[in-house]
HTML snippet that shows the backbone in 3Dmol.js (N, CA, C, O; Angstrom):
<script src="https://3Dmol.org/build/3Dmol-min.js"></script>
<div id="view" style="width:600px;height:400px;position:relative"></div>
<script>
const pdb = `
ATOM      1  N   UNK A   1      12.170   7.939 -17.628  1.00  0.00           N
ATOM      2  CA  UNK A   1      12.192   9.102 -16.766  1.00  0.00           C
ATOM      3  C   UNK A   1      11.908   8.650 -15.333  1.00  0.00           C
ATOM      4  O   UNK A   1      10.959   7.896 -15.119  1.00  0.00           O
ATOM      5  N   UNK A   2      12.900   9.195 -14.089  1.00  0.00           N
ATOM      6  CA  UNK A   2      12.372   8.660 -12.884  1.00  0.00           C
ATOM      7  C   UNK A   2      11.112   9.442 -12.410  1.00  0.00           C
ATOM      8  O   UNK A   2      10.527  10.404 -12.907  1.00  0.00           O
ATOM      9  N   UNK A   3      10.881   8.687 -11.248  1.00  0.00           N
ATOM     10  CA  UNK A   3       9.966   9.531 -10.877  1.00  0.00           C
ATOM     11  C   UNK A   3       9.688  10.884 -10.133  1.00  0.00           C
ATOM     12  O   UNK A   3       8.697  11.612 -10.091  1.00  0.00           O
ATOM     13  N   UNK A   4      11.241  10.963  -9.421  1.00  0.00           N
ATOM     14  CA  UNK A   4      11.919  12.259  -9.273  1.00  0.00           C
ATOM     15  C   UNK A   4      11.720  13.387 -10.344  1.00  0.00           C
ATOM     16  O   UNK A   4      11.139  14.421 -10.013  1.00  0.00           O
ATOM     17  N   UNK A   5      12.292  13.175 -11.896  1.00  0.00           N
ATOM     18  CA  UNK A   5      12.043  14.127 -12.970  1.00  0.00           C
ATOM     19  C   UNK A   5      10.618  14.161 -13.426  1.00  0.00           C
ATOM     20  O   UNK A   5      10.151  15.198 -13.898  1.00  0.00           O
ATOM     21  N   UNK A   6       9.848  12.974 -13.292  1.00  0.00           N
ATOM     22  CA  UNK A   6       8.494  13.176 -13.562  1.00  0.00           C
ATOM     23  C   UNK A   6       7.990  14.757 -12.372  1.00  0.00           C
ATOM     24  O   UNK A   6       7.453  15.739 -12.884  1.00  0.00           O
ATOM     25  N   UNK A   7       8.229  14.711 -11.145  1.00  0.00           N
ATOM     26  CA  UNK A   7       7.469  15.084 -10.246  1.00  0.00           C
ATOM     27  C   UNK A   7       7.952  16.592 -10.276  1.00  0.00           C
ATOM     28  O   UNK A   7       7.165  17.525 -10.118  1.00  0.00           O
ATOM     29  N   UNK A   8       9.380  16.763 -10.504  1.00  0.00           N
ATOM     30  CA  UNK A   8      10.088  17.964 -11.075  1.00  0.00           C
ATOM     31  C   UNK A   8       9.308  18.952 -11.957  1.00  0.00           C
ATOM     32  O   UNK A   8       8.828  20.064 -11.737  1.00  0.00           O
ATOM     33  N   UNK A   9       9.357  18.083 -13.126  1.00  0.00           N
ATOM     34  CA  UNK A   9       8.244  18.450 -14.549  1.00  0.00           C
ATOM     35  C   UNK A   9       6.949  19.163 -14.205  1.00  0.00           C
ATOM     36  O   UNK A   9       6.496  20.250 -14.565  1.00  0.00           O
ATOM     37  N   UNK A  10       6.416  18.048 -13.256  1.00  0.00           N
ATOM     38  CA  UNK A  10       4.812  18.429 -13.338  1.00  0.00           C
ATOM     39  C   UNK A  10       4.921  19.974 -12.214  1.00  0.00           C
ATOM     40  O   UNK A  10       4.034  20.828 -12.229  1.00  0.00           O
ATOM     41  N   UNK A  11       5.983  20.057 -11.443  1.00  0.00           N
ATOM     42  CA  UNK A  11       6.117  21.018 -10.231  1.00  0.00           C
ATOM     43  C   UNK A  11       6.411  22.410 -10.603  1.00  0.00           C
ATOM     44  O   UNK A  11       6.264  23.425  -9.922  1.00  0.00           O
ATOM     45  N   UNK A  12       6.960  22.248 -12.098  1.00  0.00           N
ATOM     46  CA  UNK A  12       7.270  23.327 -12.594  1.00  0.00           C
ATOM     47  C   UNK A  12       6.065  23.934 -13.489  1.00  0.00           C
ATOM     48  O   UNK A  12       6.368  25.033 -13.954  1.00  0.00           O
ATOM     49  N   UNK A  13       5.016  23.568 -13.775  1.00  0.00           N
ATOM     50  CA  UNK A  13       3.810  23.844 -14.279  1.00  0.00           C
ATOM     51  C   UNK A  13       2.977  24.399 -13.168  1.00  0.00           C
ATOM     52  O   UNK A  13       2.158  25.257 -13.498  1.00  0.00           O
ATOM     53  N   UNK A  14       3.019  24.193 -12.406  1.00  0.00           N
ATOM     54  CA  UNK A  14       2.092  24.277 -11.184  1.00  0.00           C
ATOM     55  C   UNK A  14       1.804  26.215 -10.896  1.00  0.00           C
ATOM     56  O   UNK A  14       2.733  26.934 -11.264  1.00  0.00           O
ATOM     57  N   UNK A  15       0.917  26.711 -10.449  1.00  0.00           N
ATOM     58  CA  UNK A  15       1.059  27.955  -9.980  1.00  0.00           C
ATOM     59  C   UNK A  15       1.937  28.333  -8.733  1.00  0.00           C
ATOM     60  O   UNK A  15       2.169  27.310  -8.090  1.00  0.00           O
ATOM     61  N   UNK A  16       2.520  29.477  -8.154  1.00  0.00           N
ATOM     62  CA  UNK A  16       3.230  29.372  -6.970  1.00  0.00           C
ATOM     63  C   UNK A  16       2.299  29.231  -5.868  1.00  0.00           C
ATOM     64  O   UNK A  16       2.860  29.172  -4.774  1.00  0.00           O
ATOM     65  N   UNK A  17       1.014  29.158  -5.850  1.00  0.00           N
ATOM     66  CA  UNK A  17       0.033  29.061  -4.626  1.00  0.00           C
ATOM     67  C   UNK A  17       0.377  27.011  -3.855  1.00  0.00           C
ATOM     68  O   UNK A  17       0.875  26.351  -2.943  1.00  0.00           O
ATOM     69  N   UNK A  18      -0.437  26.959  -5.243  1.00  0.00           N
ATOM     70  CA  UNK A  18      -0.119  24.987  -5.337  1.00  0.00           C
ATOM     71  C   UNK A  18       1.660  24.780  -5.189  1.00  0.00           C
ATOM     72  O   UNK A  18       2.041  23.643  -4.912  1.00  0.00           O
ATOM     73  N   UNK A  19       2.351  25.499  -5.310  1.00  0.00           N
ATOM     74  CA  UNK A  19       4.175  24.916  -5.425  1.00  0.00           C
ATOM     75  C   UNK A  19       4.292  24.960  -4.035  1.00  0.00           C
ATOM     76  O   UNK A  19       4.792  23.937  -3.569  1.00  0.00           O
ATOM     77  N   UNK A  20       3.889  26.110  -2.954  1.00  0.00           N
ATOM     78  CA  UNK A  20       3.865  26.662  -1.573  1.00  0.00           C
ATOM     79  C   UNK A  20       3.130  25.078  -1.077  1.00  0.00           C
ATOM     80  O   UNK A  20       3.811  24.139  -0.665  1.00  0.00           O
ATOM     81  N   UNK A  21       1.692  25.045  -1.217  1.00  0.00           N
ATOM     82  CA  UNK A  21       1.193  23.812  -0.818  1.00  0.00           C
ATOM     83  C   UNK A  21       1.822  22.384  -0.938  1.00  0.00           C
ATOM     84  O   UNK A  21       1.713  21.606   0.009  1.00  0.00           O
ATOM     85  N   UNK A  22       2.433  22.048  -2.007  1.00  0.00           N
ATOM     86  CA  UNK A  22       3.069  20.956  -2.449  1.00  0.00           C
ATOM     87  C   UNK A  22       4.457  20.792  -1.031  1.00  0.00           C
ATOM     88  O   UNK A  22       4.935  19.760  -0.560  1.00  0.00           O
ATOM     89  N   UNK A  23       4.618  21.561  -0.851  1.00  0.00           N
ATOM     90  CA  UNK A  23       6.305  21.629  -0.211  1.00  0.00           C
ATOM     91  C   UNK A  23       5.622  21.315   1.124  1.00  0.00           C
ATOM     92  O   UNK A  23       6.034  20.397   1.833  1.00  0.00           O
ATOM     93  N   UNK A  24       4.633  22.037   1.446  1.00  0.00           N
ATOM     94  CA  UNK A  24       4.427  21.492   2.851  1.00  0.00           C
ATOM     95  C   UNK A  24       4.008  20.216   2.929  1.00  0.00           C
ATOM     96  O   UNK A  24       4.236  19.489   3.896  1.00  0.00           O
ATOM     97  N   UNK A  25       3.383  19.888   1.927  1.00  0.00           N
ATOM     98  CA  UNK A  25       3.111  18.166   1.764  1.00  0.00           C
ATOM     99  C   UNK A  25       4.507  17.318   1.873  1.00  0.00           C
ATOM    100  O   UNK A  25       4.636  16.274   2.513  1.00  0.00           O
ATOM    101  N   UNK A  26       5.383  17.885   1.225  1.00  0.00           N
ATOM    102  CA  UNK A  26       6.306  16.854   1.302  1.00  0.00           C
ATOM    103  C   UNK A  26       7.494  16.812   3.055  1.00  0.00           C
ATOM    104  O   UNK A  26       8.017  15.911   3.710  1.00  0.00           O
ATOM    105  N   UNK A  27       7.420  18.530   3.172  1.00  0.00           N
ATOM    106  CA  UNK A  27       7.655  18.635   4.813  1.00  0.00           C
ATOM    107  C   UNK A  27       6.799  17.354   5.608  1.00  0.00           C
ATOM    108  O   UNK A  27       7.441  16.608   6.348  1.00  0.00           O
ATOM    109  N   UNK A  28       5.477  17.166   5.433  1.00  0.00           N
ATOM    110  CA  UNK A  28       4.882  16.621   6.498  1.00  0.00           C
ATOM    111  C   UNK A  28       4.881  15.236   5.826  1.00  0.00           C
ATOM    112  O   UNK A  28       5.195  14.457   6.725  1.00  0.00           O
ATOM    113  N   UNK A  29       4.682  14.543   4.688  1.00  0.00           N
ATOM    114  CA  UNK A  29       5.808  13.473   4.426  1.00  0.00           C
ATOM    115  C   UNK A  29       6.855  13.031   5.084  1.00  0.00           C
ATOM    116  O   UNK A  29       7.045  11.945   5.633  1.00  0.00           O
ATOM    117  N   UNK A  30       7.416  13.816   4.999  1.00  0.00           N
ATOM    118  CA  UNK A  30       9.346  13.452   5.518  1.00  0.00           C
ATOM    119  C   UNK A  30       9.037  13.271   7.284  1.00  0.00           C
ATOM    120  O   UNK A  30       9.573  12.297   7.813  1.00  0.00           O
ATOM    121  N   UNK A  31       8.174  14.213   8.180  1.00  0.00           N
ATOM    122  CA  UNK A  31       8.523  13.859   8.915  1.00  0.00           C
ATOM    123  C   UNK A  31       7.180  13.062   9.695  1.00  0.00           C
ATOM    124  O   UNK A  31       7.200  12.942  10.920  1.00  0.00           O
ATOM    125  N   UNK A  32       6.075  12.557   8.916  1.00  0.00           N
ATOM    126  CA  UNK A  32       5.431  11.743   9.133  1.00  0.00           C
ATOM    127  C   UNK A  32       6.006  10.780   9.561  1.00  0.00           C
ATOM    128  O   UNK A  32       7.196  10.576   9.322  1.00  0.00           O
ATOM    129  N   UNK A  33       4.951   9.667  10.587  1.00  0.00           N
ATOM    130  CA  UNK A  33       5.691   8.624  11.840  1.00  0.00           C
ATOM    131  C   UNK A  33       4.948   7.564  10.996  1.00  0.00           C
ATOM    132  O   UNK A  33       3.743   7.790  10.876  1.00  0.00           O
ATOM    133  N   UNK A  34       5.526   6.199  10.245  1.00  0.00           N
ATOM    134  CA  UNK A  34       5.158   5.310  10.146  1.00  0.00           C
ATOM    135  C   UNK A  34       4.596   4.531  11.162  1.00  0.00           C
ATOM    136  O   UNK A  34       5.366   4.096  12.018  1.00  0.00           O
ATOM    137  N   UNK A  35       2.786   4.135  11.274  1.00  0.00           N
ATOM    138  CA  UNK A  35       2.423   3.256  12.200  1.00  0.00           C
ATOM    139  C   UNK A  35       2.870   1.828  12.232  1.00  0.00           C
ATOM    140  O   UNK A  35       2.137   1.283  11.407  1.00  0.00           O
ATOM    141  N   UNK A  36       3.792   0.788  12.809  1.00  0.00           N
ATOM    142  CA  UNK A  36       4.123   0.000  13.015  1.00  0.00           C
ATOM    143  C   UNK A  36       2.152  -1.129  13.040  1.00  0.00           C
ATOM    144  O   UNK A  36       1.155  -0.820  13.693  1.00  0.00           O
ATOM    145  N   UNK A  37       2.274  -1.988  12.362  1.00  0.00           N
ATOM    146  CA  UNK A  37       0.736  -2.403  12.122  1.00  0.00           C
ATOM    147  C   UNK A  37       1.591  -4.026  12.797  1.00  0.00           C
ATOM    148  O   UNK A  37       2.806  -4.081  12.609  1.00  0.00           O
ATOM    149  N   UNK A  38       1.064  -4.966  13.372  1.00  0.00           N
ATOM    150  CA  UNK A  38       1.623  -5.166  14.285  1.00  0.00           C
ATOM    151  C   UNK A  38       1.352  -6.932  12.934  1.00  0.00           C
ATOM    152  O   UNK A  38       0.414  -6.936  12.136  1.00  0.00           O
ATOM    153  N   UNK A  39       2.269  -8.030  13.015  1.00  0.00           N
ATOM    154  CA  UNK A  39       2.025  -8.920  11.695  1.00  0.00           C
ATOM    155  C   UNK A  39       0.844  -9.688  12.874  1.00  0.00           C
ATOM    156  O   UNK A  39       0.676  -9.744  14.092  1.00  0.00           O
ATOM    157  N   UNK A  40       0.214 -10.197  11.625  1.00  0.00           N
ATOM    158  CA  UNK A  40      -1.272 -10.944  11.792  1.00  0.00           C
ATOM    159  C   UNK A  40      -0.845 -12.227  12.755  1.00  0.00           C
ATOM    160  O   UNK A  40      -0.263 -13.086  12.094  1.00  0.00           O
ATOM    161  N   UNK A  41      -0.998 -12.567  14.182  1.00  0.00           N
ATOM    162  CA  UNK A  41      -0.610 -14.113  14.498  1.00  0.00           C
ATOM    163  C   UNK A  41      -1.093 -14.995  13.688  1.00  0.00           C
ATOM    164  O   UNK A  41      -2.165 -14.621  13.213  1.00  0.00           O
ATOM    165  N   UNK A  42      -0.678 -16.228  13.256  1.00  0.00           N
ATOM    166  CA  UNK A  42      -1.126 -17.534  13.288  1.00  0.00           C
ATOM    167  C   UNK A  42      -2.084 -17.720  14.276  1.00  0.00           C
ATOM    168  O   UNK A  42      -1.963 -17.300  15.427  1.00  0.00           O
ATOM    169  N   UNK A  43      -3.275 -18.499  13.740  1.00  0.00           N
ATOM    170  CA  UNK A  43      -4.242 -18.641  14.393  1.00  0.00           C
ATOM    171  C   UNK A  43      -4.322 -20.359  14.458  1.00  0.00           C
ATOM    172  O   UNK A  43      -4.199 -21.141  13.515  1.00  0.00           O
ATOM    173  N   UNK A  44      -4.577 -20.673  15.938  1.00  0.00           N
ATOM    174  CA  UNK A  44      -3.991 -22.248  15.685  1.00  0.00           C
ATOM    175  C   UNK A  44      -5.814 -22.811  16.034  1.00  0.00           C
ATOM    176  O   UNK A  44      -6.645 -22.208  16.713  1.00  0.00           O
ATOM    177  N   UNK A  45      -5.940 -23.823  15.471  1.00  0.00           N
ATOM    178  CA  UNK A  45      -6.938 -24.392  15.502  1.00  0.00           C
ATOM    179  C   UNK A  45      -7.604 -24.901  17.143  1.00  0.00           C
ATOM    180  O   UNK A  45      -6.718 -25.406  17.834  1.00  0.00           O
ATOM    181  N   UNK A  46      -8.706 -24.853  17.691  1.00  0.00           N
ATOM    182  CA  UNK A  46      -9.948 -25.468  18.254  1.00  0.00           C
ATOM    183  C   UNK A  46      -8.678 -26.750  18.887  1.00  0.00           C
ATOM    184  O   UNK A  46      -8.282 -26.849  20.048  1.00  0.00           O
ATOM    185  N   UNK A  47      -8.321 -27.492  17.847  1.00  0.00           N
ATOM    186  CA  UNK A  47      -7.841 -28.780  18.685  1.00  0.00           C
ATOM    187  C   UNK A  47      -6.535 -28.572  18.918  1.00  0.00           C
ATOM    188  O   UNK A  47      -6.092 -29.705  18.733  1.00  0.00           O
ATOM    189  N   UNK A  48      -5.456 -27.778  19.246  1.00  0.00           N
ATOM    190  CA  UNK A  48      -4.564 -27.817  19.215  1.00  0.00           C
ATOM    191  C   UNK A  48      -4.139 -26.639  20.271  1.00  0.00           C
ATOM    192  O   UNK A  48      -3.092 -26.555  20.913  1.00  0.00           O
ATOM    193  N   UNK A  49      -5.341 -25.696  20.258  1.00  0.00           N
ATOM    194  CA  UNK A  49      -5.054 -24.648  21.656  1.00  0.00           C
ATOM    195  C   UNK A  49      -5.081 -25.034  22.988  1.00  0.00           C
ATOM    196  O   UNK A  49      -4.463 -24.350  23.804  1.00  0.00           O
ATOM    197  N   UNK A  50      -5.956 -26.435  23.492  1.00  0.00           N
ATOM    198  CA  UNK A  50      -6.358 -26.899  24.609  1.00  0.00           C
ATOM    199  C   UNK A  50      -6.016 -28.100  24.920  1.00  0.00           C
ATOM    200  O   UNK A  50      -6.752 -28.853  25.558  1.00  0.00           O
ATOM    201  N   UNK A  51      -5.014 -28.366  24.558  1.00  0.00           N
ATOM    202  CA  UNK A  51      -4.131 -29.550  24.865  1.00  0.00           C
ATOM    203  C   UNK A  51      -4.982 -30.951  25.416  1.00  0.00           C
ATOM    204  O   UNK A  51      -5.399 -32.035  25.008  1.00  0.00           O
ATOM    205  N   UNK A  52      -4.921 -30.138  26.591  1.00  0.00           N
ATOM    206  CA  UNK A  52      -5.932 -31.697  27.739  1.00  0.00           C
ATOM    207  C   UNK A  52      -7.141 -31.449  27.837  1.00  0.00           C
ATOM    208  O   UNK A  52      -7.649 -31.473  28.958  1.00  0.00           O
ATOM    209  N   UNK A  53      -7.816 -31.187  26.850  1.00  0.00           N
ATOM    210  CA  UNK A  53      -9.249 -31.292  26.806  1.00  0.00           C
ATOM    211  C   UNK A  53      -9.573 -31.759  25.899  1.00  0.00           C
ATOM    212  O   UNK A  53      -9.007 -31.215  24.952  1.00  0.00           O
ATOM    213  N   UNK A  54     -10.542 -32.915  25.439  1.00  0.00           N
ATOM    214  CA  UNK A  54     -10.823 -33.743  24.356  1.00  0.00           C
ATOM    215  C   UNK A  54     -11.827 -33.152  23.561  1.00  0.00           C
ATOM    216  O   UNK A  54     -12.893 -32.575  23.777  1.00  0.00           O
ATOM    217  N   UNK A  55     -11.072 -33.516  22.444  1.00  0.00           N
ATOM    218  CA  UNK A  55     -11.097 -32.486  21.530  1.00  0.00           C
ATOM    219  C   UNK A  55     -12.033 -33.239  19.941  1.00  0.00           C
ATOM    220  O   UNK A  55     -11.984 -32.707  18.832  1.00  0.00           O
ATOM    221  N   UNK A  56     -12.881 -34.659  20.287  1.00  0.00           N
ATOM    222  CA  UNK A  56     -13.268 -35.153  19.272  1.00  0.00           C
ATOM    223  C   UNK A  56     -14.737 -34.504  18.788  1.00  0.00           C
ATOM    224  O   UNK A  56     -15.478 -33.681  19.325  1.00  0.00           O
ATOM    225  N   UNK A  57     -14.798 -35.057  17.852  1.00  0.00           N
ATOM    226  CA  UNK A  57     -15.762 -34.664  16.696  1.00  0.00           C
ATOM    227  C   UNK A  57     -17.228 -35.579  16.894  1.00  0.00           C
ATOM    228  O   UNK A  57     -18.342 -35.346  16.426  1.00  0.00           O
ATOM    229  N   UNK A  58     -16.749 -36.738  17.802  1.00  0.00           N
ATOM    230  CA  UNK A  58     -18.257 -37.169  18.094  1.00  0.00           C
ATOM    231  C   UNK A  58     -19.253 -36.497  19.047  1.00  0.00           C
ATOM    232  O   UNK A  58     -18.893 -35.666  19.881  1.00  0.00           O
ATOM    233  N   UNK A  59     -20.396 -36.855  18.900  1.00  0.00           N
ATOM    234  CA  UNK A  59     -21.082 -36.322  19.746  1.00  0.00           C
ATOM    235  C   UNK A  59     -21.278 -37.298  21.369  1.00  0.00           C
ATOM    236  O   UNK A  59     -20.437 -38.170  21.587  1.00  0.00           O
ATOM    237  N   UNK A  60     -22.045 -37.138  22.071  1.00  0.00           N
ATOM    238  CA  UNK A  60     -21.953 -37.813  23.661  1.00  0.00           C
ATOM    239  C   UNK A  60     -22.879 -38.647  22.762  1.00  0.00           C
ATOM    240  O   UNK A  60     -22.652 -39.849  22.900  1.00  0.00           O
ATOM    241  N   UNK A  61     -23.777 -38.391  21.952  1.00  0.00           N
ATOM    242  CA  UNK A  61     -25.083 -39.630  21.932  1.00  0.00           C
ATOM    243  C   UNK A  61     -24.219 -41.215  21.250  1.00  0.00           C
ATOM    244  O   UNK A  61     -24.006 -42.338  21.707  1.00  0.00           O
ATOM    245  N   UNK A  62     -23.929 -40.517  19.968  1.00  0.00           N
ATOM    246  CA  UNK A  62     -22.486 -41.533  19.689  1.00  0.00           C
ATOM    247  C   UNK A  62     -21.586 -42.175  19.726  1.00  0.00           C
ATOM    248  O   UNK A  62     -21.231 -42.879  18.782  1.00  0.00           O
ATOM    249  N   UNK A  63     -20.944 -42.090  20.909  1.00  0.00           N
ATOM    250  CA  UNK A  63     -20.584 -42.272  21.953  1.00  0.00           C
ATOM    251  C   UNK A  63     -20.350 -43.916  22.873  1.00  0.00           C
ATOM    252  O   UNK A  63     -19.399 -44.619  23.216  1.00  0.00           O
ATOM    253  N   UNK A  64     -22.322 -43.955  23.011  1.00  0.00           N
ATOM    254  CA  UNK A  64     -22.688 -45.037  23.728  1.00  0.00           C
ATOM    255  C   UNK A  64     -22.951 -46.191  22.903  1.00  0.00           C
ATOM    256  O   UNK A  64     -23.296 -47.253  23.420  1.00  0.00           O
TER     257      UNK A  64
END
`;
const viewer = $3Dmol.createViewer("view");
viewer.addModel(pdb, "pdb");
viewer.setStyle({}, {cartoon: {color: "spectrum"}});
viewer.zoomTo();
viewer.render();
</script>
């Protein structure tokens, strides 16, 4: 059964108070605005954002 005839079925059980309510749900469905959610960037690593700045793992004491 799709889910079209499922939703049919159950719509026809319903009282006419809830059938009135249901319809405006699906009015404001239909012309509800999908929020565009914007895709996650790539997040680039510590050593690879700052090109010319040295970027090692030692410390200054280590170093010498």
């Amino acid at each position: 059964m799709t889910a079209a005839a499922m939703l049919v079925k159950e719509i026809e059980t319903l009282p006419e108070e809830s059938v009135a309510e249901l319809l405006d749900f699906a009015l404001f469905l239909r012309t509800k605005k999908t929020i565009d959610t914007p895709a996650m960037t790539k997040r680039k690593s510590m050593f690879g954002a700052f090109p010319g700045i040295n970027t090692t793992l030692e410390r200054e004491e280590d170093r010498v």
